[in-house]
C-alpha positions as CSV (number, residue, x, y, z in Angstrom):
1,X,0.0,0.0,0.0
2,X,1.3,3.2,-0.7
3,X,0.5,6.9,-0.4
4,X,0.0,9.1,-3.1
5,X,-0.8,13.1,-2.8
6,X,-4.3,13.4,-3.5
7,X,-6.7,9.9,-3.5
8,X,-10.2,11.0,-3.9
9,X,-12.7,8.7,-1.4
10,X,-15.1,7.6,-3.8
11,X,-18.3,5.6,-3.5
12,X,-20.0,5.2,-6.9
13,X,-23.7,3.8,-7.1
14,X,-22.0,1.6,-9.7
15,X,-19.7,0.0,-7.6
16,X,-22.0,-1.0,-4.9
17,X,-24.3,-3.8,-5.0
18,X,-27.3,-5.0,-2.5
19,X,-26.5,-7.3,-0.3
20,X,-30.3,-6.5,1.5
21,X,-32.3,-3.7,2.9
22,X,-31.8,-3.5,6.6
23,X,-33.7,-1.4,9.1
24,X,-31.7,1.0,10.9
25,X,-33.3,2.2,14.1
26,X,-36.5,1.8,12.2
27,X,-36.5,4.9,9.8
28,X,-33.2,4.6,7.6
29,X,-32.7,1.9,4.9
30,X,-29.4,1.7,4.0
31,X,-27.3,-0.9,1.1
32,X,-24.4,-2.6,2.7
33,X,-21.3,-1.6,0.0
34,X,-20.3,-4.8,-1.1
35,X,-16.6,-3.4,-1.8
36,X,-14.4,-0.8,0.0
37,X,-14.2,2.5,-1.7
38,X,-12.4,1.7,-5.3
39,X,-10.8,4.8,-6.4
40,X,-9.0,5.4,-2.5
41,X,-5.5,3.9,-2.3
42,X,-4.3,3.7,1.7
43,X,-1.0,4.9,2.9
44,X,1.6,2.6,3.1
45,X,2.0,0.3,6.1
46,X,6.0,1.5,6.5
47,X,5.4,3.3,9.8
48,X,8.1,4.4,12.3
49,X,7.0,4.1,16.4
50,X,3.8,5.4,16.9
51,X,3.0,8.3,19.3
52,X,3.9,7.8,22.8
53,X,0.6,7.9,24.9
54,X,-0.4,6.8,28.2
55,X,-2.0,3.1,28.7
56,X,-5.9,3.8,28.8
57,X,-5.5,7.2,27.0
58,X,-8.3,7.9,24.4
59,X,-8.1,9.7,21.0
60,X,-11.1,11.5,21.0
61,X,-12.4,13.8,18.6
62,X,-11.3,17.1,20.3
63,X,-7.7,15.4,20.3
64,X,-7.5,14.8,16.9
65,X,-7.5,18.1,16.1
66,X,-3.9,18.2,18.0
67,X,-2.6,15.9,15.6
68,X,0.3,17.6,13.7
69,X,-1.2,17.7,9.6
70,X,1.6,15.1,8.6
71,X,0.8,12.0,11.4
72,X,0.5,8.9,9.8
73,X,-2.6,6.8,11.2
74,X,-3.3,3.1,10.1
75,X,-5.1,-0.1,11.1
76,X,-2.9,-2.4,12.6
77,X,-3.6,-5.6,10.9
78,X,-4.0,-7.6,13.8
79,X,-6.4,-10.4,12.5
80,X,-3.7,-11.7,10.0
81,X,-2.5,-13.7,12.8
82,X,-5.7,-14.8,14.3
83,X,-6.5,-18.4,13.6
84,X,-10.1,-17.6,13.6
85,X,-10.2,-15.2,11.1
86,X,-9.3,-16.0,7.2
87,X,-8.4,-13.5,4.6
88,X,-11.4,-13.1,2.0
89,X,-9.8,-10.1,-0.3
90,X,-6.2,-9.0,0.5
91,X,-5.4,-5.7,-0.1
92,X,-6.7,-4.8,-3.2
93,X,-4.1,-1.7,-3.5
94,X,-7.4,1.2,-3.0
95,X,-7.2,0.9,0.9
96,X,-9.3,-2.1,1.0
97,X,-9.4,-5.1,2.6
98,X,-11.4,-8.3,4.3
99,X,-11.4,-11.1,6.6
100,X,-13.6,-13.5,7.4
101,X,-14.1,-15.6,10.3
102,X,-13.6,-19.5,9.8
103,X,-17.0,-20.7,10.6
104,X,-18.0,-18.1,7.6
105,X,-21.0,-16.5,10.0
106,X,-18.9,-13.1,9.9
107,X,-17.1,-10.8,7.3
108,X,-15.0,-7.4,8.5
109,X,-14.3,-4.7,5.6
110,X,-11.9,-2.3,6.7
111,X,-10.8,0.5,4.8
112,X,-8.3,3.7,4.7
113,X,-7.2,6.3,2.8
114,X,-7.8,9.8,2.6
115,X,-11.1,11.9,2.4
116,X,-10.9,14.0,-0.5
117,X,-14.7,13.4,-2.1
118,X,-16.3,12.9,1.9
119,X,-18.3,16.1,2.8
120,X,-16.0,16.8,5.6
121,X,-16.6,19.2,7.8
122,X,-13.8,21.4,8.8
123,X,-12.1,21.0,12.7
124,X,-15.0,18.5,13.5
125,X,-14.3,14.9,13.3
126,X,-17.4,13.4,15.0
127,X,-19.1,15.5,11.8
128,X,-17.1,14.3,9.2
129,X,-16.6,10.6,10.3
130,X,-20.8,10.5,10.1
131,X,-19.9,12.0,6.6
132,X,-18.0,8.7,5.7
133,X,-20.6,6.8,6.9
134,X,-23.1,8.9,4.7
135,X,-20.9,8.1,1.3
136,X,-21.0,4.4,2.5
137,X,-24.3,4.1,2.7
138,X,-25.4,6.9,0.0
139,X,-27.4,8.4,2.9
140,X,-27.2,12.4,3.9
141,X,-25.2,13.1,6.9
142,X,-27.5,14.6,8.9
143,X,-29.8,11.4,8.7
144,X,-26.5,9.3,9.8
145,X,-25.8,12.0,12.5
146,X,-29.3,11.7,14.0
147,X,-29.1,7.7,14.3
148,X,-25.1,7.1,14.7
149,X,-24.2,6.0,18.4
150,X,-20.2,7.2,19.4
151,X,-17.9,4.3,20.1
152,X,-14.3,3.9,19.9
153,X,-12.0,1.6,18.0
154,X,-8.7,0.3,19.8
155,X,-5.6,2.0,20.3
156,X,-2.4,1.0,19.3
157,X,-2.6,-2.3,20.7
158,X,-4.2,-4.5,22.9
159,X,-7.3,-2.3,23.7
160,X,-5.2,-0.3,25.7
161,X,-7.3,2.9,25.0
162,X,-9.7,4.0,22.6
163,X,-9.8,6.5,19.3
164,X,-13.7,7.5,18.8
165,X,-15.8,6.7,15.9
166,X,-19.0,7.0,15.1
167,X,-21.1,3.8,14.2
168,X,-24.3,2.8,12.9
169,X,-26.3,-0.9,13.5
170,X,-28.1,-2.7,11.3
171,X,-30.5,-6.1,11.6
172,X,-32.8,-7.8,9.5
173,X,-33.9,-11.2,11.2
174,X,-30.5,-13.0,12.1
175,X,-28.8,-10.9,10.3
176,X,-26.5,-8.1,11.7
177,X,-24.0,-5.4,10.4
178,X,-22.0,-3.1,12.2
179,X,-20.9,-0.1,10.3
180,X,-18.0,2.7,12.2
181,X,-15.3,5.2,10.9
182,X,-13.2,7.9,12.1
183,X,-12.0,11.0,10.1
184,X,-9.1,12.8,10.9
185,X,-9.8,16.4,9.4
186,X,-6.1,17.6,10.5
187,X,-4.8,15.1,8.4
188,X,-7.2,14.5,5.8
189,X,-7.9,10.6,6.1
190,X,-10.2,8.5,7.4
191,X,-10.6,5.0,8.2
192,X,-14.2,2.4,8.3
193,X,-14.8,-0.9,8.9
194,X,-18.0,-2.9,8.1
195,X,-18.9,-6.2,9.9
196,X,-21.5,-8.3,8.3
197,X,-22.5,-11.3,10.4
198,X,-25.6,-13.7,9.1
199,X,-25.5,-15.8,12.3
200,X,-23.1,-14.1,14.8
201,X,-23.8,-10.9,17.1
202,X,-21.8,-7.9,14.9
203,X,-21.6,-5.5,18.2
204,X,-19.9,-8.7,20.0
205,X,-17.8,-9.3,16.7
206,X,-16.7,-5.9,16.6
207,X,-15.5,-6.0,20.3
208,X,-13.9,-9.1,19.3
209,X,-11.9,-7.2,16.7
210,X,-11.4,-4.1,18.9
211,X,-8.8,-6.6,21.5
212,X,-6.7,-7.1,18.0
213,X,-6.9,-4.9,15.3
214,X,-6.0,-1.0,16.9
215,X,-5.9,2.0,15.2
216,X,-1.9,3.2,14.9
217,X,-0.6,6.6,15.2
218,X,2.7,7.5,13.7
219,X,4.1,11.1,14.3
């Protein structure tokens, strides 16, 4: 994966097909992408130490705003070395990737890359990680915003602390999805995850993947 200067986030209507129509919260419908965003390529997974921070500290969405504009942030790709998880698309070379668990009841599409077609919203990244979730699900960001619960992703490693995100819930009959990103506005990129479970729980799932997958932080 490598980073480039300017990698548009894009979401075309062409490039997503339905996978369902689940209820979310009773009053928004929304289409599970079936791919991660195709025209954004990630930065590349070279990364010096990350930032020094305090066990148990939490990137929140004030903080990020104290990022410097060059940090370097990342997933850490911890479920590569989880024998319940199996790799269903490597890195496609956009910023996307997914894993699936063994028993095949759960999928987990993560994604990140910059932010340049997301309706960010200047010094706010609670705003503009409901934005991402709005291009995902071709749904306006004030209907995501009114609906979206705040939640955070690991830090660093080993669920240590947290970085917020902003997530949205879906479930049609057995079926759940869990939808959550962050945007960084200081640094212009963002990352999202999607699990898609037709038997599991996706909120359990999702904790699951909080103990091994972190968000990392590179000054």
């Amino acid at each position: 994966m490598t980073r480039t200067s300017s990698i548009p986030l894009r979401l075309a209507a062409t490039a997503i097909a339905v996978t369902g129509v689940l209820s979310l919260s009773g009053c928004l419908y929304a289409q599970i992408p079936a791919t991660s965003p195709s025209d954004a390529t990630s930065p590349s997974t070279e990364t010096d130490a990350p930032v020094d921070e305090a066990p148990g500290s939490t990137l929140t969405f004030a903080k990020g705003l104290d990022l410097a504009d060059d940090t370097y942030i990342e997933w850490g790709d911890g479920l590569m070395a989880d024998d319940g998880w199996k790799t269903v698309s490597p890195d496609d070379g956009n910023g996307g990737w997914t894993y699936g668990t063994v028993d095949g009841t759960c999928t987990a599409r993560f994604w990140q890359g910059y932010t340049t077609d997301v309706p960010v919203v200047a010094g706010d990244d609670s705003a503009s990680s409901d934005a991402i979730l709005g291009v995902l699900l071709q749904t306006p960001t004030s209907e995501v915003t009114a609906l979206a619960t705040t939640g955070e992703f690991s830090y660093m490693a080993g669920g240590s602390g947290g970085v917020e995100m902003r997530q949205v819930v879906g479930v049609d009959g057995s079926r759940t999805w869990l939808m959550a990103a962050r945007a960084f506005t200081q640094t212009g990129v963002g990352l999202s995850v999607i699990v898609d479970c037709t038997a599991a729980d996706a909120e359990a799932t999702m904790a699951a993947i909080n103990e091994e997958n972190a968000v990392v932080v590179t000054p």
